[in-house]
C-alpha positions as CSV (number, residue, x, y, z in Angstrom):
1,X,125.8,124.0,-117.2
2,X,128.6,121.7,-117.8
3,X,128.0,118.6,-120.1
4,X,126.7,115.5,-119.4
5,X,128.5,112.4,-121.1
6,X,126.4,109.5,-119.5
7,X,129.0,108.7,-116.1
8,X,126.1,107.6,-113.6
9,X,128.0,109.5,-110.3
10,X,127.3,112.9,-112.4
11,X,123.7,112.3,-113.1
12,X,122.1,113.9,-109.7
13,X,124.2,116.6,-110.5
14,X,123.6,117.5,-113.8
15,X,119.5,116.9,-113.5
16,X,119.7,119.0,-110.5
17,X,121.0,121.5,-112.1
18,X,120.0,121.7,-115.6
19,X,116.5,121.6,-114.0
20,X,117.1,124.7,-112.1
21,X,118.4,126.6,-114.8
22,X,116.5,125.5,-117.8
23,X,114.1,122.6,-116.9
24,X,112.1,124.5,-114.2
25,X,111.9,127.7,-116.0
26,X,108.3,129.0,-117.7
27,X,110.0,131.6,-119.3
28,X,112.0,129.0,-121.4
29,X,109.7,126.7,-124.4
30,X,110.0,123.4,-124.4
31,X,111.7,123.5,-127.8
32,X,114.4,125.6,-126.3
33,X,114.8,123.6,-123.4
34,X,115.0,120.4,-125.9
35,X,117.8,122.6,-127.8
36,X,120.2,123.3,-124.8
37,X,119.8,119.7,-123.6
38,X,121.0,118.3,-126.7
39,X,123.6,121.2,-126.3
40,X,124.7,119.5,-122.8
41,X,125.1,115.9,-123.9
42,X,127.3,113.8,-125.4
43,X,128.4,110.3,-125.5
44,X,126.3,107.5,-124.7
45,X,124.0,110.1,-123.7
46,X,123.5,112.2,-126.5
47,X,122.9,108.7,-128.3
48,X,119.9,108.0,-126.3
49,X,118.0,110.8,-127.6
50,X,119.7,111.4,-130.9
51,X,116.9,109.6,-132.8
52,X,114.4,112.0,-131.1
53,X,113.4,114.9,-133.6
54,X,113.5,118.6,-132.7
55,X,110.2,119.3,-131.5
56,X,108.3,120.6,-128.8
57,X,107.0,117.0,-127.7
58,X,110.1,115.2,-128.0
59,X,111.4,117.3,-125.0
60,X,109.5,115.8,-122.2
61,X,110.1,112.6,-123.7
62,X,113.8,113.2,-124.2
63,X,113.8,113.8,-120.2
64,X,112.3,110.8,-119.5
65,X,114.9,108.5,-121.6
66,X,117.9,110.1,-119.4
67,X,115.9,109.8,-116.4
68,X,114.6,106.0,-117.0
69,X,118.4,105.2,-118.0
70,X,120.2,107.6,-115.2
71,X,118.0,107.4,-112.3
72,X,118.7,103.1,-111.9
73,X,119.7,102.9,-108.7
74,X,121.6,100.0,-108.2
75,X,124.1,101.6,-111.1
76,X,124.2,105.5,-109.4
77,X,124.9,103.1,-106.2
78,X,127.8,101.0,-108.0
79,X,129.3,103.8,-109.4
80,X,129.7,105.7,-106.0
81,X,131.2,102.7,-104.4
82,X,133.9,102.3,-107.4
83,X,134.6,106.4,-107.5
């Protein structure tokens, strides 16, 4: 899975996926799947969830910051008009 640095056009992309691979697997803990997320972020991204602790319930809510911020609409529209 390649990294996600916060670009809005690469969004649907990564979440598509990084679910595939990690989100959507039973196999995988949610502490583990918390742990390669982080892996696969960086800029403004990884600063969303930096101030979330390691745990097992922070990954759910991890996922929901980067989808609140990365699934606006109007921005995944602008930024596929100026790409």
């Amino acid at each position: 899975i390649s990294s996600f640095s916060g670009a809005f056009e690469d969004w649907p992309t990564f979440r598509d996926l990084f679910q595939s691979i990690v989100g959507n697997n039973s196999s995988i803990s949610a502490i583990e799947k918390f742990h390669y997320l982080k892996t696969c972020l960086e800029g403004p991204a990884e600063e969303l969830i930096r101030p979330l602790a390691m745990t097992e319930d922070n990954y759910p809510r991890a996922w929901e910051l980067l989808s609140e911020q990365y699934e606006n609409k109007r921005e995944l529209s602008r930024s596929n008009f100026t790409a």
